[in-house]
Phi, psi and omega in degrees: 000133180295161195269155218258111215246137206242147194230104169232130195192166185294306178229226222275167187253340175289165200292121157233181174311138180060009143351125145237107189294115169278342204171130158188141193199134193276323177304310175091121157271150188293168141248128153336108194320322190268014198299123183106128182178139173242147168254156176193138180308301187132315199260310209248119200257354191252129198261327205282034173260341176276027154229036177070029191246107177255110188229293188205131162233130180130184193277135193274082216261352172290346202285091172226023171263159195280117170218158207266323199204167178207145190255066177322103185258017176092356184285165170069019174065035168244088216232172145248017163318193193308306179337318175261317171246126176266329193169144192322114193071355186242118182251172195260107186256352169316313170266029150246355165317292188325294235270016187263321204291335184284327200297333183270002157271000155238063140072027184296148215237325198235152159225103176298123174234147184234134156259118190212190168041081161266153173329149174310319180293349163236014185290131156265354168246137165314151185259127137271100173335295171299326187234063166053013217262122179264179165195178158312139173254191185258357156212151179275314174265028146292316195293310172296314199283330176305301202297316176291306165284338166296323190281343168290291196283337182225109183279340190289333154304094189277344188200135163260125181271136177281323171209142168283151175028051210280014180242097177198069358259357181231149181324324198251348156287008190223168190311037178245107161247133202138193195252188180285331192283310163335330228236339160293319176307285211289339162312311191281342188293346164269337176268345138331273216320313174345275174329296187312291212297335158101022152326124167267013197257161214267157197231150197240112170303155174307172180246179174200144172325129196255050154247163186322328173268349160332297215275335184277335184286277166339356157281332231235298183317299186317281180329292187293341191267155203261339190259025197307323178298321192279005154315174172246338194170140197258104184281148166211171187229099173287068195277146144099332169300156166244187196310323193251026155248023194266138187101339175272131170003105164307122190204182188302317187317317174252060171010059153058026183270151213215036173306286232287313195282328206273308167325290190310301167295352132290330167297263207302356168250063173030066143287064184306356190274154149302183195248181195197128154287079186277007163202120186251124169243181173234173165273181193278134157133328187272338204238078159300198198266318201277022186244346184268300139022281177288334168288304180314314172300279168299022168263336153257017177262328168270008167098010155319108178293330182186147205232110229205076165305124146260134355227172223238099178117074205196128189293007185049045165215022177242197162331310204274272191070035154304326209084191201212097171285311160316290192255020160255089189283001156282333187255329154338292180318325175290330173299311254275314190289325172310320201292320195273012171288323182314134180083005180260186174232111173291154173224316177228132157219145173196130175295109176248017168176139215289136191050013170294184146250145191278142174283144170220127202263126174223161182225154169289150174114013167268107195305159172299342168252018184282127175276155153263182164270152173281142178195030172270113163213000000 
């Protein structure tokens, strides 16, 4: 029996005039079984009210799109701070009770946990709270007894990121506080945990803001650390390009997003893991449903694994510029089809009028642990 061929586009699916082939191959790239991710808080949907813009604040009753994965950055008390551990082993889980009960009433498959903002009590540099900020903590086996109970009570965290954005371009401008070597300690001590505790779920290298002055002091970490093969995949955050310059040579045309140099420069140092976009924003103004659309689709066409729009809730003139997906249903529709590539074989994608959303032809059979390739042109 033949295999079952899925057509996903805004409208018709068929050839018209001034047709343009982004991609085609009867072999097809996989897309990833968890492919489609949103960041989303947990409690709290309005990202401009934490800059005093109150537009919606409070449980989120839209949060109904069918999306494959969700990336947790610590806002919205799902954090592992004091909020959460009240005092050494003992935690408060209401509000990640709440907020795992809405992702498993719309079925999110993955859940990205990152790490940062450890408890005071367990700090070795004064913190910033307030700025996202990860560091070393001061025991390991505090790190374990976390790692192990979170990843115990929500089996849906399938992957721990070890630190967000720690290059941009040197260790003390970017979300790290600590030396280089702290930021190796805390690699190895997550990928210990693995091991001791027998988690099967995938671990992430730290990530970095993905532009051009980034990539060589991160490449230079990646080198030097010695256990760089046991990631499962290597993040970086492509903000502000869009579809149809991602993969090209960084220059203003790619507001200096550095996919192409940050590949290449794994390949030669014989790096192998895939890349992962873990936060894609846009400028204001760009991310209709066919530009959040289009970007996802050619983020596996460059061999990207995976992609986490940030952020889900935005008057669409800030950083995030997502828009209010909960009441836009073409950019909601747009998570919803990304999300539903998963586990398919893209074959066919093509542009059937300039700045539309691209059609794209998929099939069942793409294993689940299937890389794609770059294969966009």
């Amino acid at each position: 029996m033949a295999a079952m061929v899925f057509v996903f586009a805004a409208g018709l699916s068929g050839a018209v005039a001034g047709q343009r082939i982004i991609y085609e191959s009867q072999q097809g790239i996989a897309v990833p079984e968890d492919f489609g991710c949103i960041h989303h808080t947990g409690l709290e949907v309005c990202w401009p009210c934490l800059g005093g813009q109150n537009l919606y604040f409070g449980p989120d009753p839209g949060f109904d799109a069918k999306i494959n994965a969700v990336r947790l950055y610590g806002m919205g008390g799902l954090a592992w701070g004091k909020d959460t551990e009240t005092a050494p082993g003992e935690y408060n889980w209401s509000r990640w009770d709440s907020a795992f009960a809405k992702f498993r009433r719309v079925g999110v498959k993955s859940v990205i946990y990152t790490i940062y903002n450890p408890p005071p009590f367990y700090t070795r540099h004064p913190h910033d709270y307030g700025g996202w900020r990860g560091q070393l903590p001061n025991s390991q086996a505090a790190l374990d007894r976390w790692l192990s109970a979170v990843t115990s009570r929500y089996p849906e965290v399938r992957i721990i990121e070890v630190a967000n954005e720690v290059f941009g371009p040197s260790i003390a401008d970017a979300f790290w506080i600590g030396t280089e070597q702290e930021l190796m300690t805390l690699a190895d001590w997550v990928l210990d945990w693995r091991k001791k505790s027998g988690w099967q779920g995938k671990i992430w290298s730290p990530s970095i803001p993905g532009v051009l002055g980034n990539v060589p002091p991160f490449l230079r970490w990646l080198t030097a650390y010695r256990r760089t093969a046991e990631f499962d995949a290597i993040p970086a955050h492509f903000y502000h390009v869009t579809a149809e310059n991602l993969g090209k040579p960084a220059s203003e045309a790619t507001r200096w997003t550095a996919l192409l140099e940050l590949r290449d420069g794994l390949r030669e140092a014989g790096i192998d893991q895939p890349i992962v976009d873990g936060e894609k924003g846009f400028d204001p103004g760009v991310a209709g449903a066919a530009a959040i659309f289009n970007y996802g689709v050619k983020a596996v066409l460059e061999g990207i694994r995976q992609v986490c729009f940030f952020h889900w809730g935005s008057y669409g003139t800030d950083e995030t510029n997502l828009g209010q997906p909960f009441r836009n249903p073409d950019v909601k529709r747009a998570f919803e089809d990304l999300s539903a590539l998963g586990g398919k074989r893209i074959l066919r994608v093509e542009e059937a009028s300039p700045g539309g959303r691209w059609t794209v032809t998929a099939t069942e059979g793409a294993p689940a642990s299937g890389r794609a390739v770059p294969g966009g042109r």
